[in-house]
C-alpha atoms as one frame of an Amber mdcrd trajectory, in Angstrom:
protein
  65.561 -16.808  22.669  67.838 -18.533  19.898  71.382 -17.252  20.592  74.830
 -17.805  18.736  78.094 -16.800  20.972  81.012 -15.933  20.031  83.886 -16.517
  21.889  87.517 -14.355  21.585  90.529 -15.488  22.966  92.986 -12.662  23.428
  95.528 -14.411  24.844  93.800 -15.652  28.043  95.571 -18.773  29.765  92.491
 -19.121  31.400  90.126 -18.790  28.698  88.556 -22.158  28.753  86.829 -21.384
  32.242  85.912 -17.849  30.679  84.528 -19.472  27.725  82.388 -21.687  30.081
  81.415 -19.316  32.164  79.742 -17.330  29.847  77.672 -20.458  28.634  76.601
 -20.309  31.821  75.857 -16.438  31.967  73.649 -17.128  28.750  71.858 -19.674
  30.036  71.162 -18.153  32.599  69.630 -15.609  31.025  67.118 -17.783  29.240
  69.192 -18.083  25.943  68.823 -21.290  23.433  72.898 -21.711  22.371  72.249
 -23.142  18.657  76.041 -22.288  18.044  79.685 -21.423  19.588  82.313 -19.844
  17.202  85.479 -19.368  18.295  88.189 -16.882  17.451  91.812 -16.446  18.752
  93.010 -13.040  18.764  96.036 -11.031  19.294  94.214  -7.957  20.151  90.333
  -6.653  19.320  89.796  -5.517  15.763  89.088  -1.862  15.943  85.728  -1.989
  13.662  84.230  -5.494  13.997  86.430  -6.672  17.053  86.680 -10.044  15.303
  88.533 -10.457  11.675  86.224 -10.494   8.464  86.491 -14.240   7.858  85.245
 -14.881  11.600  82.720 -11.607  10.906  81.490 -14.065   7.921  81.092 -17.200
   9.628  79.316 -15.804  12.043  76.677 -14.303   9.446  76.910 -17.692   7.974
  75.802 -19.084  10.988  73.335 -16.547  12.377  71.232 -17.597   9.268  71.752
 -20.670   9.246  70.138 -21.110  12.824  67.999 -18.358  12.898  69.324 -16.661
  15.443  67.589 -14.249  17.355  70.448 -12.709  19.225  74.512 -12.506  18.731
  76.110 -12.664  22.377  79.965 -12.254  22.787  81.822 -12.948  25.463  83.943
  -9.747  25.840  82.803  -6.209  26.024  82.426  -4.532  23.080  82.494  -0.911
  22.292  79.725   0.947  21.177  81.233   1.490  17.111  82.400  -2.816  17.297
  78.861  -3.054  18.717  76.778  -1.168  15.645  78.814  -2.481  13.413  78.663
  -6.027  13.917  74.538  -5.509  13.920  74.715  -3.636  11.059  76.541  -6.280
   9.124  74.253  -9.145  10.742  70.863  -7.395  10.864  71.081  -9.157  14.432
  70.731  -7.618  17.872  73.945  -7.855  19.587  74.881  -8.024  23.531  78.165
  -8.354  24.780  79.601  -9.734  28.474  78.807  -6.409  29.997  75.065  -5.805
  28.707  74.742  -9.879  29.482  75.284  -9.412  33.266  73.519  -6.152  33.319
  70.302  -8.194  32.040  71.286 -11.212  34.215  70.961  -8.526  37.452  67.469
  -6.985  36.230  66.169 -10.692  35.482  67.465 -11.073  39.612  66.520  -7.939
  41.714  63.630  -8.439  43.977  64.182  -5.849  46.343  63.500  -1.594  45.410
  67.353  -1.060  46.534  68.432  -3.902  43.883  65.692  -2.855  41.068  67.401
   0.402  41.642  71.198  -0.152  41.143  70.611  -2.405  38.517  68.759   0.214
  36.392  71.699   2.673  36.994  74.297   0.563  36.126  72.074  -0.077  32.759
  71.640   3.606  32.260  75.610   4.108  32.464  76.191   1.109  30.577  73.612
   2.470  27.423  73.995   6.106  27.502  77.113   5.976  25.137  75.045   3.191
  22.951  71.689   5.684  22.185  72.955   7.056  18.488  70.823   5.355  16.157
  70.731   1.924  18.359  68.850  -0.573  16.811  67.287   1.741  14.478  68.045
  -1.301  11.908  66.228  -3.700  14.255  62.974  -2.115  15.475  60.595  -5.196
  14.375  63.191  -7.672  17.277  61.832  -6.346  20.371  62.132  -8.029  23.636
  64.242 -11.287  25.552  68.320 -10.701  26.605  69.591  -7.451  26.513  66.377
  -5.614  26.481  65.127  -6.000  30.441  65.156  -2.885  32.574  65.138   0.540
  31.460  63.125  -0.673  27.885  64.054   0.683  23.903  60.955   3.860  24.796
  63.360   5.194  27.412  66.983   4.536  25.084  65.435   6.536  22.676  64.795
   9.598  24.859  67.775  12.682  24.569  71.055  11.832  27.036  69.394  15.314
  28.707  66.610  13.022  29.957  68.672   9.742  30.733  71.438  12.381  32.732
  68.008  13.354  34.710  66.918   9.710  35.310  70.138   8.717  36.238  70.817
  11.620  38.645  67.090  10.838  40.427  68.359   7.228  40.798  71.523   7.935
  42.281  69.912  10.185  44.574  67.568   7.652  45.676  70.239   5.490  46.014
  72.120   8.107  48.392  68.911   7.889  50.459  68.702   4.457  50.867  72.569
   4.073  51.600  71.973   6.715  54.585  69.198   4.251  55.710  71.612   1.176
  55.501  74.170   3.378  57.674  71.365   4.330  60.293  70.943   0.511  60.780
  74.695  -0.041  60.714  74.963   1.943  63.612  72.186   0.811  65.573  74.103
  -2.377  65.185  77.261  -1.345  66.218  76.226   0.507  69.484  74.467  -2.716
  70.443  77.780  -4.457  70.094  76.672  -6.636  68.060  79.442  -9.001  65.790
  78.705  -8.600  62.357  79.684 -11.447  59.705  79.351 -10.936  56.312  79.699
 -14.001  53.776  81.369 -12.862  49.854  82.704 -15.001  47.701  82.865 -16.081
  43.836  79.219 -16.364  42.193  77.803 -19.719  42.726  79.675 -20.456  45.456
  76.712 -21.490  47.578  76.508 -18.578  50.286  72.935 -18.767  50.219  73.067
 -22.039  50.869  75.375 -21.421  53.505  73.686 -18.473  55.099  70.233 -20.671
  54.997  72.404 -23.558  56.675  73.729 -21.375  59.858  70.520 -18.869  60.165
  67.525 -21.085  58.937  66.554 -18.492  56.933  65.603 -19.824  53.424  66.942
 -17.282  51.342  66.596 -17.595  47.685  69.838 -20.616  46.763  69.999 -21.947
  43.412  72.930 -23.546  41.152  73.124 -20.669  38.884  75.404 -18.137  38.682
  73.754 -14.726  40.479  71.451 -16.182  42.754  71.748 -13.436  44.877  71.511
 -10.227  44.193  69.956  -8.162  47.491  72.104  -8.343  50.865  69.927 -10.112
  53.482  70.876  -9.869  57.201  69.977 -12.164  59.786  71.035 -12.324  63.405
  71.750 -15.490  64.752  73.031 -16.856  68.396  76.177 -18.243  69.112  77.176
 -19.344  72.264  80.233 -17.698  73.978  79.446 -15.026  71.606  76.124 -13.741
  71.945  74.104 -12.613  69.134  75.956 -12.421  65.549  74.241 -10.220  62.562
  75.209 -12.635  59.590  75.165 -11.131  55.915  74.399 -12.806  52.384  76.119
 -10.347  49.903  76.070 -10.465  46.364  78.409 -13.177  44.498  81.558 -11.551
  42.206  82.966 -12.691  39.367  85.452 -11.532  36.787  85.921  -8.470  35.367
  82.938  -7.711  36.702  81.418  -4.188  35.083  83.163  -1.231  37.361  79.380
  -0.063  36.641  77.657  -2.784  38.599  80.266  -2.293  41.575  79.571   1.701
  41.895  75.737   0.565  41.529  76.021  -1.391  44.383  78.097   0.605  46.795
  75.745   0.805  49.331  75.499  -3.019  49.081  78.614  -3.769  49.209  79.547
  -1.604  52.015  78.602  -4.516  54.313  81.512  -5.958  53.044  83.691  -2.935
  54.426  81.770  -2.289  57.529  82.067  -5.680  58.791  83.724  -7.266  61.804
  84.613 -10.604  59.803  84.262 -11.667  55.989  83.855 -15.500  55.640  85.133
 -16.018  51.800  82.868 -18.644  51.104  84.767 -20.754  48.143  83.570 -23.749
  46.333  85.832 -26.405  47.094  84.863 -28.501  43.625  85.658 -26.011  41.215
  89.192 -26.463  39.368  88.859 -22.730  39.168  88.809 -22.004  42.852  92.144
 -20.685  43.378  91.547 -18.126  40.261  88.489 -17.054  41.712  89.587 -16.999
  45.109  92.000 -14.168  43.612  89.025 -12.130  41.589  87.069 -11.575  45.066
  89.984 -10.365  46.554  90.843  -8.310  43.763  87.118  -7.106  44.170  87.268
  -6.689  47.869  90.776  -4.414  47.753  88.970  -2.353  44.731  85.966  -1.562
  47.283  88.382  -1.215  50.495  87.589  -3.949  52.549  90.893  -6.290  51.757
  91.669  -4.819  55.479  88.910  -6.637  56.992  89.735 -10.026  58.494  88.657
 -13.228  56.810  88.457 -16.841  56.683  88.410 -18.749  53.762  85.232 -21.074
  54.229  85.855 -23.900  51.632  82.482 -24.980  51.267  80.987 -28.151  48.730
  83.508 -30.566  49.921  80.827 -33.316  49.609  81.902 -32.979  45.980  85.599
 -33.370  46.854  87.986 -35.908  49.038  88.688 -33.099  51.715  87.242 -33.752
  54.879  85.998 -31.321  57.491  88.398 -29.473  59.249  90.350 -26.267  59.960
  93.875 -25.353  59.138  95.699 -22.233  60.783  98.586 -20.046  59.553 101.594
 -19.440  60.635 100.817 -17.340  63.573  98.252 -20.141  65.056  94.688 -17.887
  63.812  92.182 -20.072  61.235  92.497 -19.402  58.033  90.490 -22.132  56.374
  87.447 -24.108  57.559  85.882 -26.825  55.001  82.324 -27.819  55.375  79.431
 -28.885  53.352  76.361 -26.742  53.678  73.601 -28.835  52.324  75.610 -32.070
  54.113  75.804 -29.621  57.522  79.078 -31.093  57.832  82.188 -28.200  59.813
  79.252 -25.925  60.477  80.066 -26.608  64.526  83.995 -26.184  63.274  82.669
 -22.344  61.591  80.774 -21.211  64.341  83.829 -21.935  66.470  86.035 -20.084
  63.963  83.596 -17.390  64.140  84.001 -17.410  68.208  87.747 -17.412  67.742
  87.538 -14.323  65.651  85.442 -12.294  67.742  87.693 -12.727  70.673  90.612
 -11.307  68.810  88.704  -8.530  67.224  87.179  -7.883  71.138  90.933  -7.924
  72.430  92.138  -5.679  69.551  89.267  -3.365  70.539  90.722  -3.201  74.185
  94.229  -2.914  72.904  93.261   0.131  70.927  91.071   1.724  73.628  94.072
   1.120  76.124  97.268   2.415  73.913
């Protein structure tokens, strides 16, 4: 799939890890770059959300290369969108739709398959007027996974129906996940679960402690379907240990009321090890988008450690640092190195003693 992106500014000190990001996204989704034009803006234009010289070059350059599909890396509304395909005879897919294809390309499991075709459904429903009635003969590649132009093109009567049959289904399984939840809980059983920035290697991390050989790759959205493990510690007793799906920013408020029931792991666990990678000059920014993430779902109550993990990439060494009050607030390891892992397991020890003296604390006052 031949792609051209176009990249908007609006003002974004961090735009330069944005921009790169989304090369990423694209690739990821099986896209060809041929070009990158660039645009700094104030704010979106209300019709084309670029200018008409930019609007230009990027015809210019759609033709030149033969594009196949125009992907830009902010969302676009669904006039911008329309127009700009209208005035480029070229399907276009913005940030949103990008990830939304990214997560159907992913999901392996029915629960995942599931979300991900809601959150599509949301995402198209206000797009169906006339959509790509200009474009019929381009069918197929990025933006066009999932749900599939027959079903677009039905009445929003019909995609309200599907959507309500999915998010019923969805209901069901999430009183399945709570059943098991449960069970866990009355066997006293300390349950871990690992977030973190996409691409932060908590597959890798979770295959590293468990032996589990979950799906890890160096791409961004790896992992899309929560898988649970239960693993033995010593002084502990058994642990149920969580992969959960990676965040990023601004990701689509869609995608994160898709995957409620997936990301109430997050909430309903004992301990959240904010897996971070150590090698990225981004970390600290997206150390603050999961927690912006984890307050929006209501687990920034939940206690953490911040697992700095890749560090056979950087100078740190293995170790743990504590705050203030004397508890562990970082650990830095290497997961494919299996270097700290003994130095986590004993955080994770630590932490279950002060959420089992908490526990008696409570019961007692």
């Amino acid at each position: 799939m031949r792609a051209l992106v176009v990249s908007v500014n609006l003002n974004n000190p961090d735009y330069a890890a944005h921009a790169e990001e989304f090369l990423m996204l694209a690739r990821g989704a099986g896209a060809k770059v041929c070009d990158v034009i660039r645009a700094n803006r104030q704010r979106p234009d209300p019709a084309h959300f670029i200018g008409k010289g930019k609007l230009q070059e990027v015809i210019s350059s759609a033709n030149t290369h033969n594009v196949n599909i125009i992907l830009f890396d902010q969302p676009l509304s669904p006039a911008q969108q329309r127009n700009i395909e209208q005035a480029t005879n070229v399907r276009v897919v913005d940030r949103v739709a990008l990830i939304l294809d990214i997560f159907a390309l992913r999901a392996q499991s029915h629960e995942g398959k599931v979300q991900v075709e809601l959150a599509q459904l949301q995402h198209l429903s206000t797009r169906l007027t006339g959509r790509w009635s200009h474009l019929e003969q381009q069918q197929g590649g990025i933006g066009s996974r999932g749900p599939g132009e027959s079903q677009l093109e039905l009445d929003r009567r019909l995609i309200g129906r599907r959507m309500k049959s999915l998010r019923e289904r969805l209901e069901k399984l999430s009183r399945q996940r709570s059943t098991q939840r449960r069970a866990r809980m009355r066997g006293d059983v300390f349950n871990v679960s690992l977030v973190g920035y996409t691409n932060a290697g908590k597959s890798t991390l979770f295959n590293a402690l468990t032996r589990a050989g979950a799906y890890a790759a160096d791409q961004l959205f790896a992992t899309l379907d929560t898988t649970s493990r239960r693993i033995w510690i010593h002084d502990v007793g058994h642990v149920v240990l969580s992969d959960t799906v990676g965040f990023i920013r601004d990701l689509p408020p869609t995608l994160i009321a898709a995957f409620k029931a997936t990301l109430e792991e997050t909430v309903y666990a004992d301990l959240l090890l904010h897996v971070v990678d150590a090698a990225s000059p981004q970390r600290d920014e997206q150390v603050a988008e999961v927690n912006k993430v984890l307050e929006d779902i209501g687990a920034d109550e939940v206690p953490r450690i911040l697992v700095y993990n890749k560090i056979d990439q950087t100078d740190f060494p293995p170790r743990v640092e504590r705050d203030e009050r004397g508890i562990i607030s970082r650990v830095f390891v290497s997961s494919t190195e299996r270097t700290g892992l003994d130095d986590l397991r004993s955080a994770i020890v630590e932490a279950s003693k002060v959420a089992e003296n908490n526990a008696i604390h409570i019961k007692n006052f």
